[in-house]
C-alpha positions in Angstrom: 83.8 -80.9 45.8 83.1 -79.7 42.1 78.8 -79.9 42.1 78.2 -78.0 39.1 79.0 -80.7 37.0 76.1 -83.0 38.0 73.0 -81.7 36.8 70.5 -79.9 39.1 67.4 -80.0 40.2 65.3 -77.2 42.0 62.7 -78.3 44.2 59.8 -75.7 45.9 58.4 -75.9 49.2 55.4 -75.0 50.2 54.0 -77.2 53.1 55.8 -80.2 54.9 54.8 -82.8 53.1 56.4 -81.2 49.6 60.4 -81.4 52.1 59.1 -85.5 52.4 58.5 -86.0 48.5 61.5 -84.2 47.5 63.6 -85.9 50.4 63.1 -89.1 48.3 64.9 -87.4 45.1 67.6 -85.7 47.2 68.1 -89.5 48.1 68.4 -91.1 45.0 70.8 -88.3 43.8 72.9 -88.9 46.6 72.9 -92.8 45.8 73.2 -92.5 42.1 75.2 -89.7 41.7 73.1 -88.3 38.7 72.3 -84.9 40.3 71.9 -83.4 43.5 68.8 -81.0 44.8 68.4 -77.7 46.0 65.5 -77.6 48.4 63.9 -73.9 48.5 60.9 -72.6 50.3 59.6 -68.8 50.2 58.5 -69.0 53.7 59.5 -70.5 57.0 57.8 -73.7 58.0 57.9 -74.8 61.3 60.2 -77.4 61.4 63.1 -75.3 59.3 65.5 -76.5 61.5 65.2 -80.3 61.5 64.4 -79.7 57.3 68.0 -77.8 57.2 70.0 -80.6 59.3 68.2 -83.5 57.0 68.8 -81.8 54.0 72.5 -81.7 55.1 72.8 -85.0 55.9 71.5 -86.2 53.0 74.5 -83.7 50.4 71.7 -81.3 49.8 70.8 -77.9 51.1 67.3 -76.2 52.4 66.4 -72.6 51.7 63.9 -70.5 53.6 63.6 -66.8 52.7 61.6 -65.8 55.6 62.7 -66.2 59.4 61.1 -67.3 62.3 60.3 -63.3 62.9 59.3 -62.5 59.2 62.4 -61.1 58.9 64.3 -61.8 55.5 66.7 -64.8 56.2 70.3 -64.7 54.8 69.9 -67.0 52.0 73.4 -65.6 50.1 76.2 -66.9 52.4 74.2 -70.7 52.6 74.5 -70.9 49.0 77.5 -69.5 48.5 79.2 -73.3 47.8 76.2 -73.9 45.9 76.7 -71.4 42.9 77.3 -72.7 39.2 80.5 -72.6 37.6 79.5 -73.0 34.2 78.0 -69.6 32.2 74.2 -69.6 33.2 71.7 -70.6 30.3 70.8 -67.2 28.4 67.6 -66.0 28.5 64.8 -66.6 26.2 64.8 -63.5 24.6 68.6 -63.3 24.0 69.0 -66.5 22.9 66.7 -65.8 20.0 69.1 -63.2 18.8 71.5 -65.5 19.0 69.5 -67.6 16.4 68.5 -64.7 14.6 65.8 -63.0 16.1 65.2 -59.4 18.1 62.5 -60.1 21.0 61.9 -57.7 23.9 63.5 -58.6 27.4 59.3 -58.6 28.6 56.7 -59.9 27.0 54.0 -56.9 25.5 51.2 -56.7 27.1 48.2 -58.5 24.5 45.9 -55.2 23.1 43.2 -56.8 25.3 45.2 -56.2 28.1 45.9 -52.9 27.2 42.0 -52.2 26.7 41.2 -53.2 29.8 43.7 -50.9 31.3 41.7 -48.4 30.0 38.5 -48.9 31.2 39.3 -49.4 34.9 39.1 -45.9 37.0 43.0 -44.3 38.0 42.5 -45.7 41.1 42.2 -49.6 39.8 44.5 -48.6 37.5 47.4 -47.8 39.7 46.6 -50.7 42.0 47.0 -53.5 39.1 49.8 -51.8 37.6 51.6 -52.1 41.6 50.9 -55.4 41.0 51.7 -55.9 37.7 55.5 -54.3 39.2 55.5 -57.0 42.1 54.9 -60.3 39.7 57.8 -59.2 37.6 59.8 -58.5 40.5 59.3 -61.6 41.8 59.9 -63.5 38.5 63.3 -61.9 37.9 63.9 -62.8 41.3 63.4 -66.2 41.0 65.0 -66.1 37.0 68.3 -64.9 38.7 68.3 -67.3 41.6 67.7 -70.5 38.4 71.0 -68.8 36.8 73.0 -68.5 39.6 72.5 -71.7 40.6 72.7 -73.5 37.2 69.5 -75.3 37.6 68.2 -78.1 35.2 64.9 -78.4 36.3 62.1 -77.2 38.5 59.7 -79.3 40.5 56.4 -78.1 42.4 54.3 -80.6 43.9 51.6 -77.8 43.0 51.2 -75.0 40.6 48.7 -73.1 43.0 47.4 -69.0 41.9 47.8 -68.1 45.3 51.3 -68.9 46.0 54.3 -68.1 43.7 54.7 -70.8 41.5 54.0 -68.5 38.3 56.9 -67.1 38.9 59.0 -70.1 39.3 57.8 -71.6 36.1 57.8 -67.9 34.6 61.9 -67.9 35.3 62.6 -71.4 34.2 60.7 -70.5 30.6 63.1 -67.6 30.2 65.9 -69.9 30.9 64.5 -72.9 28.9 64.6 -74.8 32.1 61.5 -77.7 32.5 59.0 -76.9 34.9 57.1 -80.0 36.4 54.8 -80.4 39.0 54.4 -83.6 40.9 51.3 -83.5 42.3 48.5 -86.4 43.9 46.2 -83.6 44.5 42.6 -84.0 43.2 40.7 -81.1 40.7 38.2 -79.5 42.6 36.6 -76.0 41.1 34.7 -75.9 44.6 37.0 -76.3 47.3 38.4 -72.5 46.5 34.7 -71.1 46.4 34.5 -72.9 49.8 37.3 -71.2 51.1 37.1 -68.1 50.2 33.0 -67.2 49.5 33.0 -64.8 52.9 36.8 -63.6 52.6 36.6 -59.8 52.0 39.6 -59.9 50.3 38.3 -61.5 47.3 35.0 -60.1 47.5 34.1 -57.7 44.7 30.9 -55.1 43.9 28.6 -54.9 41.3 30.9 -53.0 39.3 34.2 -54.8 39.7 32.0 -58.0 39.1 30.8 -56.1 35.9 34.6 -55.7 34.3 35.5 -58.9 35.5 32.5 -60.5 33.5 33.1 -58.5 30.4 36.9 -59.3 30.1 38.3 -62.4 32.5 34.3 -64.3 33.6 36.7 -67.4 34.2 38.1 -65.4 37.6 34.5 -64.8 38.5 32.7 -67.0 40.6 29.2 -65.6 42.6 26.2 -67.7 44.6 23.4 -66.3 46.5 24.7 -64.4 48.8 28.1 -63.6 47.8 30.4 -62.5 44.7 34.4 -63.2 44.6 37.7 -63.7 42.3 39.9 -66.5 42.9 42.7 -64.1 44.0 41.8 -60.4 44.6 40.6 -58.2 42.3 43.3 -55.9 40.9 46.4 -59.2 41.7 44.2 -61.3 39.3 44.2 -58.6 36.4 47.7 -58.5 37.0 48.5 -61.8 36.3 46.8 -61.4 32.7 48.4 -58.6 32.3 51.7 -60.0 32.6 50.7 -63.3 31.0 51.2 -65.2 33.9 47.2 -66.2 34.6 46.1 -69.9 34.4 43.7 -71.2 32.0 41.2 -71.5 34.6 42.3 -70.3 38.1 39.5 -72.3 40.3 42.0 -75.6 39.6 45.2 -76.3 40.6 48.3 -76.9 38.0 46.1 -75.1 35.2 49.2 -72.6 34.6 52.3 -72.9 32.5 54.2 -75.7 33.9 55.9 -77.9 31.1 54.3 -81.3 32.5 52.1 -82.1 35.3 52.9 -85.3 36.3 49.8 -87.4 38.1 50.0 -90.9 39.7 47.4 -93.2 37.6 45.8 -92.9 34.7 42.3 -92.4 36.2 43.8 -89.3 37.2 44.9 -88.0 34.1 41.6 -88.7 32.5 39.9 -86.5 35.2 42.8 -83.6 34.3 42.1 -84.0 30.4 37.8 -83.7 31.0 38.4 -80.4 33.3 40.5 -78.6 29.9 43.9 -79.8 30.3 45.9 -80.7 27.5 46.6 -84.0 27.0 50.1 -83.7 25.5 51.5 -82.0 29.1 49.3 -84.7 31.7 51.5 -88.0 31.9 50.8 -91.0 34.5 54.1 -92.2 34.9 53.1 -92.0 39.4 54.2 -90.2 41.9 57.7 -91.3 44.4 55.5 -91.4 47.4 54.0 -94.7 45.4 57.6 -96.5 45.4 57.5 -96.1 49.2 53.8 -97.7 49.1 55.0 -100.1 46.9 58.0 -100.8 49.2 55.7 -101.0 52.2 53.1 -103.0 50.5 55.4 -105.8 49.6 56.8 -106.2 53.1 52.9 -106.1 54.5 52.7 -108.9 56.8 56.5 -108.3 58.5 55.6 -104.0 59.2 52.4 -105.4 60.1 53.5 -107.5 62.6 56.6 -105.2 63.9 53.6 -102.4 64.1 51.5 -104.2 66.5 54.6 -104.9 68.6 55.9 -101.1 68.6 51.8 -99.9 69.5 50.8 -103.1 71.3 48.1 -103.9 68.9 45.8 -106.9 68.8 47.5 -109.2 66.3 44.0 -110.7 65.7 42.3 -107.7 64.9 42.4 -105.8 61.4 43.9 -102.4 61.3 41.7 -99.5 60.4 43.7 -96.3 59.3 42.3 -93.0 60.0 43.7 -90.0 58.6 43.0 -86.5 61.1 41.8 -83.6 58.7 43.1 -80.4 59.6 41.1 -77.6 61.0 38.8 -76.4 58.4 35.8 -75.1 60.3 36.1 -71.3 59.9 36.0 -71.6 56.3 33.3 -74.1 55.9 29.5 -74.9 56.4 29.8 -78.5 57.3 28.7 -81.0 60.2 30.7 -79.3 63.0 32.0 -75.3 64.1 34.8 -76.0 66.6 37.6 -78.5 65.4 37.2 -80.3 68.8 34.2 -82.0 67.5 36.2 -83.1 64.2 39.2 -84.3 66.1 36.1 -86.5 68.3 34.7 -88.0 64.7 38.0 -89.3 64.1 39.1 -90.4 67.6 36.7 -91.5 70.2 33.4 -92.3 67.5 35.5 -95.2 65.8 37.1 -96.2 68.7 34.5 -96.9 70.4 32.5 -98.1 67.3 35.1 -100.8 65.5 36.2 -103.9 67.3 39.4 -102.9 65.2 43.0 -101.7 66.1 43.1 -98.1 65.4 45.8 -95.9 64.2 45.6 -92.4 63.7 47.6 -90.2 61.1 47.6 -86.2 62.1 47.4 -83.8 58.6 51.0 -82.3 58.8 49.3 -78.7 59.4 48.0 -80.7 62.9 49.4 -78.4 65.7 51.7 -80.2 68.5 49.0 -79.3 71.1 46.5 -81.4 69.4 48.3 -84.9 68.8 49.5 -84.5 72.9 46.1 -84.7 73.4 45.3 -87.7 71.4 48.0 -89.4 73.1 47.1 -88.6 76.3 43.7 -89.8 75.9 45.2 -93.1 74.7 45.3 -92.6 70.7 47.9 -93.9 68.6 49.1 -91.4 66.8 52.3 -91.9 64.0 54.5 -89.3 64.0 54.9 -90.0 60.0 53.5 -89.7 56.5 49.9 -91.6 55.7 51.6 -93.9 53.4 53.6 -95.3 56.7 50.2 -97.4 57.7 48.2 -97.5 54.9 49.6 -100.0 53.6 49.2 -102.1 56.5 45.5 -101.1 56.9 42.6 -103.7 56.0 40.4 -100.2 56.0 41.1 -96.3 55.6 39.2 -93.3 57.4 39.7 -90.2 55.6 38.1 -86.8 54.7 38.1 -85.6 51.2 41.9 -85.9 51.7 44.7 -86.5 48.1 45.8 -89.7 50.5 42.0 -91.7 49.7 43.8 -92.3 46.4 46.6 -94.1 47.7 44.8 -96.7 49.9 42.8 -97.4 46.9 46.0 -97.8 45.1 46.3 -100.3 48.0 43.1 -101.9 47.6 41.7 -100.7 51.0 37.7 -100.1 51.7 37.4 -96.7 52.3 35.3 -94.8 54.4 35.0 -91.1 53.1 33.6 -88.6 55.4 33.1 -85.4 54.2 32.4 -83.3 57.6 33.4 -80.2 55.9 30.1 -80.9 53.4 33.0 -80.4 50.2 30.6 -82.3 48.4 33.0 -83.5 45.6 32.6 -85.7 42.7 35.8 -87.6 43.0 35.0 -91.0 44.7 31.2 -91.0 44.0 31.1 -93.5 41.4 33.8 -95.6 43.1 32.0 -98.9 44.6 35.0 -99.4 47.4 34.8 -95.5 48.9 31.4 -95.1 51.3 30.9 -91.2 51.1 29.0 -89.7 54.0 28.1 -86.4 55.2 26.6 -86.8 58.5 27.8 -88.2 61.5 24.6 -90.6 62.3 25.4 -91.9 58.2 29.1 -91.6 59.6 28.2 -93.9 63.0 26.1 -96.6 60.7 28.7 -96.9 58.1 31.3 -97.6 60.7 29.0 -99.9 62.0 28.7 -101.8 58.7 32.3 -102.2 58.2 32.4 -103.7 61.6 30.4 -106.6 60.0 33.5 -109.0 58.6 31.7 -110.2 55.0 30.6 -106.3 54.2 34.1 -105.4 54.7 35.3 -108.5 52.9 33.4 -107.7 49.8 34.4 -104.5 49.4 38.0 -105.3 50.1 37.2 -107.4 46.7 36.2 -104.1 45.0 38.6 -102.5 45.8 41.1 -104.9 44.8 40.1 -105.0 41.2 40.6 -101.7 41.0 43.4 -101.1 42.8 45.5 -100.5 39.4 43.1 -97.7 37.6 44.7 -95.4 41.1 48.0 -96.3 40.5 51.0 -99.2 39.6 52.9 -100.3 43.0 56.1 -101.2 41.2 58.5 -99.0 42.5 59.4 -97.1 39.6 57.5 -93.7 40.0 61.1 -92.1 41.0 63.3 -93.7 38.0 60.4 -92.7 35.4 60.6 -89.0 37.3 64.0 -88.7 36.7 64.4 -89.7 33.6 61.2 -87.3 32.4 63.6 -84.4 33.9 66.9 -85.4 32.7 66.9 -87.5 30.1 
């Protein structure tokens, strides 16, 4: 079979639920024929093998770099069949001479950088450099990889500081590949200075927190009783050393991507207020929404086959509640051991609602913890969010990216942040109840047990179901013709 001639696209992975989205492009390529997808994550997730055999199935192929051990897997010989015929794209800087130009194969480090250099002691100064040597490493790693394969695009569903994305959109740019990340996550500057406020890694002193005031304050982020970077100290003046450093690391997507592609409008507008350019934010939605859309239009039938299949009470309405993960070492919110979290969103509505209650595990959820949902008699789906929300008449959730589909659904939704988050996402949304405690958590359950409270926000949310996203099934076709047309 002669692939190269199709055109190619390059998809990351980084957590299960990025194999999902992309499963639904590998999908349409196979159908259409317009391209096929290489599925490539640098680590090893936990269901590697099930990813590999779907990804197979579907005319596609799924990449890990890491083993089970943390050995280095054998990533050569599986895409051996996979390898471009045609001559790979040249480089940036060569193709410029080809146009007329002489450019150096790196770019210079700016003077700034340089000056900085020279202020740090030889000890900081040997540790950035080290990293400074890893972040190109890893870009021509991932530059050659692009090449070899004759890729035509790359998708993230996030452009994250901490993970290697940088260096993915870093190769495609010397290639003149597009770089675009799907995402549906929310901008929050908090929710890193959350995480990571009593990590020693990222904690600096008085005099690292000096330098990093003088020259990069925008890494900087210090409280009461603590001081840190976004990523640690020397990796962070690494990245603007080699120019790979977003424009302000506490947010997601804010590097060098050449479009960051958001589900509604609503959501661009928040990108655009936190400093994003306008010209690289475009609302064309995201393909999880086609599968909403899909499952929205066929409502009543899932509806009715999903209270077959669970047993549900056909005269009840369904409330949806999505499981956070466990997030309790890293936060100060309403509860220290997980148990008491997996309780909030298990036994208290259960025993609250006179509702049929389905439950949808984060994918980082271990095994161990949905057995014992089940065995205490809690349905849990062994699928996405967007499998029941769309059959819901209400949504449970937790500061979680998935709020924004059931309102692009037109659910009531009942927001509660245990973590304490304390986010500005929802707040002035008239269909989300935000809580923080779990007695304002037990009476707002017990207010949407009343039928004309629920009813009237149902109405809210409604109206505004369009402002979080359009149902109609197009997300993918506008995606794929952003990419390759």
């Amino acid at each position: 079979m002669n692939i190269s001639k199709r055109k190619r696209l390059f998809c990351v992975v980084y957590e299960p639920g990025n194999f999902n989205v992309w499963t639904k492009l590998v999908e349409h390529g196979r159908k259409t024929g317009e391209f096929d997808c290489i599925l490539w994550s640098p680590y090893c997730l936990p269901e590697s093998m099930r990813y590999q055999d779907e990804a197979i199935s579907n005319g596609s192929v799924y990449i890990e770099e890491t083993t089970p051990s943390g050995g280095l897997a054998d990533i050569y010989s599986r895409l051996s069949g996979w390898l471009s015929a045609d001559f790979p794209r040249l480089p940036d800087d060569l193709a410029a001479i080809m146009d007329g130009a002489s450019t150096p194969a790196d770019p210079i480090p700016s003077a700034a950088a340089l000056d900085f250099l020279e202020e740090l002691s030889d000890s900081d100064r040997l540790s950035v450099l080290r990293e400074v040597d890893i972040i190109r490493r890893r870009i021509n790693f991932c530059d050659d990889w692009l090449a070899r394969l004759g890729v035509d695009a790359v998708l993230l569903a996030e452009d994250n500081v901490e993970r290697d994305s940088y260096a993915w959109i870093a190769g495609a740019k010397r290639r003149q590949i597009k770089s675009v990340v799907v995402s549906y996550g929310a901008l929050s500057e908090q929710e890193a200075i959350n995480a990571y406020k009593r990590s020693q890694i990222h904690s600096v002193d008085q005099t690292q927190a000096n330098f990093i005031r003088k020259w990069f304050p925008h890494w900087l982020a210090e409280g009461d009783d603590f001081r840190i970077t976004r990523i640690p100290f020397h990796t962070a003046l690494a990245r603007e050393f080699t120019n790979t450093a977003p424009f302000n690391p506490w947010l997601v997507n804010a590097g060098h991507a050449d479009s960051i592609i958001v589900e509604s409008q609503r959501m661009r507008n928040s990108y655009i207020d936190a400093g994003f350019s306008g010209h690289s934010v475009q609302s064309i939605g995201h393909p999880t929404q086609d599968t909403l859309a899909l499952k929205f239009l066929d409502r009543d039938n899932l509806r009715s086959r999903a209270c077959e299949r669970y047993g549900l009470d056909k005269s009840l309405p369904i409330a949806a509640i999505a499981m956070p993960p466990d997030n309790t070492a890293t936060t100060t919110g309403c509860y220290t051991e997980y148990s008491e979290v997996i309780r909030a969103f298990s036994e208290i509505p259960n025993n609250t609602l006179h509702m049929n209650i389905l439950i949808s595990p984060h994918p980082n959820i271990p095994n161990y913890v949905r057995e014992h949902l089940a065995a205490r008699g809690y349905l849990c789906i062994n699928g996405s969010a967007s499998d029941i929300i769309p059959i819901a008449d209400l949504y449970i959730a937790s500061v979680s990216s998935t709020i924004k589909w059931a309102m692009s659904c037109g659910l009531p939704i009942l927001n509660y942040d245990c973590y304490n988050y304390n986010y500005n996402d929802y707040k002035q949304c008239l269909q989300v109840i935000e809580v923080n405690s779990e007695q304002l958590y037990r009476d707002s359950l017990e207010l949407l047990n009343i039928p004309e409270k629920r009813a009237r926000l149902t109405e809210i949310a409604k109206a505004e179901a369009q402002e979080w996203g359009t149902l109609d099934g197009g997300a993918t076709d506008r995606l794929i013709h952003l990419l390759l047309g």
